[in-house]
C-alpha positions in Angstrom: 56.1 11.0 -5.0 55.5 13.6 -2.5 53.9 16.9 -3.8 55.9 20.3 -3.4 53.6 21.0 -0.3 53.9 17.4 1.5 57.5 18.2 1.2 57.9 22.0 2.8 56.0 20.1 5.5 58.1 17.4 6.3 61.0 19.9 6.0 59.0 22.1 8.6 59.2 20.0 11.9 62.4 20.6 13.2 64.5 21.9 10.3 65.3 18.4 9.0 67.5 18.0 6.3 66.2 16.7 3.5 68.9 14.0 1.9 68.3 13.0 -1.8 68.4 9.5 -2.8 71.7 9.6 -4.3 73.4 10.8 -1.3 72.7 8.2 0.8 73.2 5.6 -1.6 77.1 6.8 -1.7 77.0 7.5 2.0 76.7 3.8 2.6 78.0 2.6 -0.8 75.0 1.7 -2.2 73.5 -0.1 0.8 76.1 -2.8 0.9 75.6 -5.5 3.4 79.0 -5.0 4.7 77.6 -1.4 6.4 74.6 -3.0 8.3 74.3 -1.7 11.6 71.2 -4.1 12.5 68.4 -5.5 11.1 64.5 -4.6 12.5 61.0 -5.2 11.8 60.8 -1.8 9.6 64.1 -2.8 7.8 67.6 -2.3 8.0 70.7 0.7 9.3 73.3 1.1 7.8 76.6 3.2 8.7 77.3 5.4 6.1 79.6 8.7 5.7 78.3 11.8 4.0 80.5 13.9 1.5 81.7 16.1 4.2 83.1 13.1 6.1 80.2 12.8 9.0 79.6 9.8 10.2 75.9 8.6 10.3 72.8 5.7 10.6 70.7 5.3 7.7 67.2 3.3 8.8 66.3 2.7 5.2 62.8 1.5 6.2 60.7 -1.5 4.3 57.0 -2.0 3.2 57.0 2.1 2.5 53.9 1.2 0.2 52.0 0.0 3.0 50.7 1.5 6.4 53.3 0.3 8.8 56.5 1.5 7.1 54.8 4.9 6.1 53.4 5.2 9.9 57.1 4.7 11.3 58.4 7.1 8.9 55.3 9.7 10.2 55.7 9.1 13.9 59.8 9.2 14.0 59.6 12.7 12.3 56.8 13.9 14.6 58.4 12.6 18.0 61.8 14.1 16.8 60.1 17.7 16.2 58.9 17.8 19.3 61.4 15.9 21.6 64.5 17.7 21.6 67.0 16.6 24.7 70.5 15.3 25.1 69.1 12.4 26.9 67.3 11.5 23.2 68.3 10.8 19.7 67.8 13.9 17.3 66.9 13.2 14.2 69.8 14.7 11.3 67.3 14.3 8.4 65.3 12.5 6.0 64.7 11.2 2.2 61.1 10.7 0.5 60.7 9.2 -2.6 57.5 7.8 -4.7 59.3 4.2 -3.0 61.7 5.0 -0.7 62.0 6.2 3.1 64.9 6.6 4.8 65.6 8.5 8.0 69.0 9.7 8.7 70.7 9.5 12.6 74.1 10.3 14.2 76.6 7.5 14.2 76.9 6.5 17.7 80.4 5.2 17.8 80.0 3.2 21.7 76.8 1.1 20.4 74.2 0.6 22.1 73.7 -0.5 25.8 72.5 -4.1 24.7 75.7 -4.4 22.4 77.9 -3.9 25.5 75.7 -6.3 27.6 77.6 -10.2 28.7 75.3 -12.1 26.0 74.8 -9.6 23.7 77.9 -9.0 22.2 77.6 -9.4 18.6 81.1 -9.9 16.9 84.6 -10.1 17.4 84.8 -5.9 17.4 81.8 -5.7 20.5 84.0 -8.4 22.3 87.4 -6.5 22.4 85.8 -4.0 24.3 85.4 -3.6 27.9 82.5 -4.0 30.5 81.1 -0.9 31.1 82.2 0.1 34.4 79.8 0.7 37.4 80.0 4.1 37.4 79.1 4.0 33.6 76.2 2.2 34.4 74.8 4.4 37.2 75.1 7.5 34.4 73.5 5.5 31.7 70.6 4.7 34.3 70.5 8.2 35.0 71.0 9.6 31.4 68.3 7.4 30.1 65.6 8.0 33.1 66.4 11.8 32.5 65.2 11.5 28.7 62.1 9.4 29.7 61.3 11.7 32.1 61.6 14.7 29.2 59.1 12.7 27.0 56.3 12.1 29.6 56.5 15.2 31.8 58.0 17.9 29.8 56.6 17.4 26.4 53.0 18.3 25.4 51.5 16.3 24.0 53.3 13.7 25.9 55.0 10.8 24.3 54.9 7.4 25.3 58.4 5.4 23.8 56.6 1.8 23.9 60.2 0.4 23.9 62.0 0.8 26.2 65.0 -1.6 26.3 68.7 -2.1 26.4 69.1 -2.2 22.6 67.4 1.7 22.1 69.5 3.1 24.5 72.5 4.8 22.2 75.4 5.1 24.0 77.8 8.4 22.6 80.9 9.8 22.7 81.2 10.3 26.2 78.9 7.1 26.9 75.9 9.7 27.7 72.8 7.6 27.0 71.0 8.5 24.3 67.1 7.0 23.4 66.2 6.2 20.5 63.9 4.5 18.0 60.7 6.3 18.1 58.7 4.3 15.1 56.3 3.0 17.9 56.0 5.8 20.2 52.8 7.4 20.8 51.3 10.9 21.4 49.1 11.3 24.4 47.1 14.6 25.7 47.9 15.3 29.0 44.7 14.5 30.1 44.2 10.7 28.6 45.3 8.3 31.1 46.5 5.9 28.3 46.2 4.5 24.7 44.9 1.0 23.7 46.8 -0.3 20.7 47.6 -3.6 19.1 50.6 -4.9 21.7 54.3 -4.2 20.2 57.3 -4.3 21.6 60.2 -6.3 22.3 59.6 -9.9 24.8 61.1 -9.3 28.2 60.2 -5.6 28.5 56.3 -5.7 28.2 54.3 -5.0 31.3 52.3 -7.2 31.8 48.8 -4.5 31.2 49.8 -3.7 27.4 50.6 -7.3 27.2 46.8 -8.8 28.1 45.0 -5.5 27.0 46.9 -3.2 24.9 46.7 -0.8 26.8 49.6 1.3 27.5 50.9 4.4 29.4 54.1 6.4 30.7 53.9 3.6 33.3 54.4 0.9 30.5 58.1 2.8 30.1 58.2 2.9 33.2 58.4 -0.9 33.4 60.3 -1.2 30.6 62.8 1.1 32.5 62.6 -1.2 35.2 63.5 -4.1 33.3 66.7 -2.0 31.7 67.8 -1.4 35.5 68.0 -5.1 35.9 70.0 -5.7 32.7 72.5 -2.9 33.7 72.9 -4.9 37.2 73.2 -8.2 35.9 75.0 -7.5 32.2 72.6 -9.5 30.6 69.3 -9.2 28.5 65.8 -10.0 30.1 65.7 -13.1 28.0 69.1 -14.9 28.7 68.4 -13.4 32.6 65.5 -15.8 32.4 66.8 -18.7 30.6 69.7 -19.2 32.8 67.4 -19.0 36.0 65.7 -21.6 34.2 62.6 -19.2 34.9 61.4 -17.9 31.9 58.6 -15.5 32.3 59.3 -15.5 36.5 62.6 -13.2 36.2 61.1 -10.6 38.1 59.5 -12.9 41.2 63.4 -14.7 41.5 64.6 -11.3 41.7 62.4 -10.0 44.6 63.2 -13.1 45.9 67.4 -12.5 45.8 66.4 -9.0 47.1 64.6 -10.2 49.9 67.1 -12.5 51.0 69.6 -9.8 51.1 71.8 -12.0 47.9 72.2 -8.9 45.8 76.0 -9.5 45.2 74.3 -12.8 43.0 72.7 -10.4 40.4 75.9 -8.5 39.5 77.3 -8.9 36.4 80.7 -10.9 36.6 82.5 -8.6 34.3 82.3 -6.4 37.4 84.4 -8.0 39.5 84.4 -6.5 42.8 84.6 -3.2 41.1 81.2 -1.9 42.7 79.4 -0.4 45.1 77.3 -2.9 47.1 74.8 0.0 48.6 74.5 1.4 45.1 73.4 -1.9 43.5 71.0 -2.5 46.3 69.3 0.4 45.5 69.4 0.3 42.1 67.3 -2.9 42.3 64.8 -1.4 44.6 64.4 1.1 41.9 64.0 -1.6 39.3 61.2 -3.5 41.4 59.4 -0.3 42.1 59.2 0.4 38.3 58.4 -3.0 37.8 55.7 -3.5 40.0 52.7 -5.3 38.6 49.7 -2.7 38.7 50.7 0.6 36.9 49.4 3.0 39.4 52.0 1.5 41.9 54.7 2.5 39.9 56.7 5.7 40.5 56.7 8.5 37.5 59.7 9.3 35.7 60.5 12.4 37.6 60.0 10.1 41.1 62.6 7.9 39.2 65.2 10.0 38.2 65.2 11.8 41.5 65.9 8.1 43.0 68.6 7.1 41.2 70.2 10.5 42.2 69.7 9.3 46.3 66.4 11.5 46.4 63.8 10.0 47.9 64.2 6.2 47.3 64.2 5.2 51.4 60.5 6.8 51.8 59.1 5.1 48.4 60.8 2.1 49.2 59.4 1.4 52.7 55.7 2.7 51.4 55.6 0.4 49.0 58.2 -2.9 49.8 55.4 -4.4 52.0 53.3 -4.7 48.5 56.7 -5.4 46.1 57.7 -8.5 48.5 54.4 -10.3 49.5 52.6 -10.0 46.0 52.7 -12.7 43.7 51.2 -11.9 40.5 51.3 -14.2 38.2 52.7 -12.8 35.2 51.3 -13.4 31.6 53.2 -15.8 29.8 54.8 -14.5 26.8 53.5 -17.1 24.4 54.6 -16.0 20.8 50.9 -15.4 20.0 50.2 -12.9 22.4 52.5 -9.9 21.1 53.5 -8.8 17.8 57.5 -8.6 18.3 59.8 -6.5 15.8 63.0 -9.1 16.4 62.3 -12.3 14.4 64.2 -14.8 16.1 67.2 -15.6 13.4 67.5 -11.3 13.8 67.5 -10.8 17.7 70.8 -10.6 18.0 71.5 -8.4 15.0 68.5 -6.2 15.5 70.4 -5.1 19.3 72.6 -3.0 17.4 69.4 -0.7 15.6 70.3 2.5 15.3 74.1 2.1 16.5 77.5 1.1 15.6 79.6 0.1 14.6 79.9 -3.7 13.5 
């Protein structure tokens, strides 16, 4: 059980509510199956609905006796008391117990981008609802980059996400994108260049340094960024991109490839239509193979990014570095299941999309 001073501390960072047991056990009628949101590594969300009628996500995490679950716990409370934007998920509060962890979100009614992804949609509900329009799609980029931006430029200590991906991307109300799920982010001083850790993350989004060394940085994001821009093109996951190129593990080198060729209009996601803006995508995707570029120190920052995908700056960036981005061919590491530590088992990919959003 935490002691009387443990808890005035945990209270401390950001004014967090702190939820009793009880509540949140009738919040999401006592953790029944039919309120699961998603299903992670660190355990499972549920929707739930607090006395006053507010709608919320409870991450009840797992393993809170050992370090991982107790570390996720730590690092989400941290990150949320010192990231505060409306480009990131804030954190309502908490519950500690001598067994029990729970951490206590908004309910994000639109999902998450992954959930509204072609291939991702998870049941009958995520079907009835429409594409996201282009226009939706150039905000969410924007939304999101803006929040990424906040955490590596803006924040001191710095936080690296380590996650980046379609499925931690909240959408709201107003389909504003929201990032979330901070239990693998890292604080870094502004004057370390990166942190060497053991490698998690999600398969598809890992650059390829983290993914040989471990060591990561706001560039590894940055790729992860990258990889989101591509999934918000072509409506579907990194994954299922790959598998139905029949190039898994060489998405990003077929890619430069379409770009090169000038086949852009083959990336876009069917649901689209012809409702699009052919100039927009093409830049889009140049900013998506910039973030994506193999060595980290050839990747814009987050601030380059977001000023990009506003139609600041992308033509110079693009012609100093397209020369590199279209004659390299680095050959990727191969994402053998031994060389990462994934959250998604493989029966709970799917399921896990929809972490920290609703509803199902």
């Amino acid at each position: 059980m935490f002691s009387d001073r443990q808890e005035e501390g945990l209270i401390s960072l950001g004014n967090l509510r702190s939820f009793t047991f009880r509540e949140l056990q009738l919040a999401t009628d006592n953790f029944s199956s039919k309120n699961i949101l998603g299903c992670g590594g660190f355990g499972n969300v549920y929707k739930g609905k607090l006395g006053n009628g507010t709608l919320v996500a409870v991450k009840r995490l797992k393993d809170v006796t050992g370090s991982a679950g107790e570390s996720q716990f730590r690092t989400e409370l941290e990150m949320i008391s010192l990231a505060v934007h409306r480009n990131l998920l804030r954190l309502e509060g908490y519950c500690a117990t001598s067994n029990e962890r729970l951490l206590v979100y908004p309910h994000m009614a639109n999902g998450s981008v992954a959930s509204r992804l072609r291939g991702m949609l998870l049941n009958n509900y995520d079907a009835a609802k429409p594409a996201l329009d282009w226009n939706t799609r150039k905000r969410i980029a924007i939304g999101a980059a803006r929040g990424l931006l906040y955490l590596h430029e803006q924040c001191d200590p710095k936080i690296i996400h380590r996650d980046v991906k379609a499925a931690n991307v909240l959408l709201d109300d107003d389909y504003e994108a929201v990032v979330g799920d901070f239990g693998l982010a890292k604080l870094l001083d502004h004057a370390d260049s990166h942190v060497t850790t053991a490698v998690r993350g999600t398969v598809g989004h890992i650059a390829p340094e983290y993914l040989s060394t471990g060591q990561s940085s706001e560039k590894t994001d940055v790729f992860g960024f990258g990889i989101l821009l591509i999934e918000l093109i072509t409506g579907m996951r990194a994954l299922e991109f790959g598998k139905s190129i029949n190039q898994k593990g060489a998405m990003l080198e077929w890619v430069k490839k379409i770009q090169r060729e000038k086949r852009v209009e083959e990336l876009v996601d069917r649901e689209l239509g012809i409702s699009y803006d052919r100039i927009e995508v093409g830049e889009m995707l140049q900013v998506a193979l910039l973030c994506t570029q193999y060595l980290p120190a050839h990747r814009p920052k987050m601030s380059e990014v977001v000023r990009m995908l506003e139609g600041d700056g992308l033509a110079e960036k693009w012609a100093a570095s397209h020369s590199i981005l279209l004659t390299t061919d680095h050959h990727l590491p191969t994402m053998a299941d031994d060389d990462y530590d994934d959250d998604d088992d493989e029966h709970s990919l799917d399921s896990y999309a929809m972490e920290l959003s609703g509803p199902r």
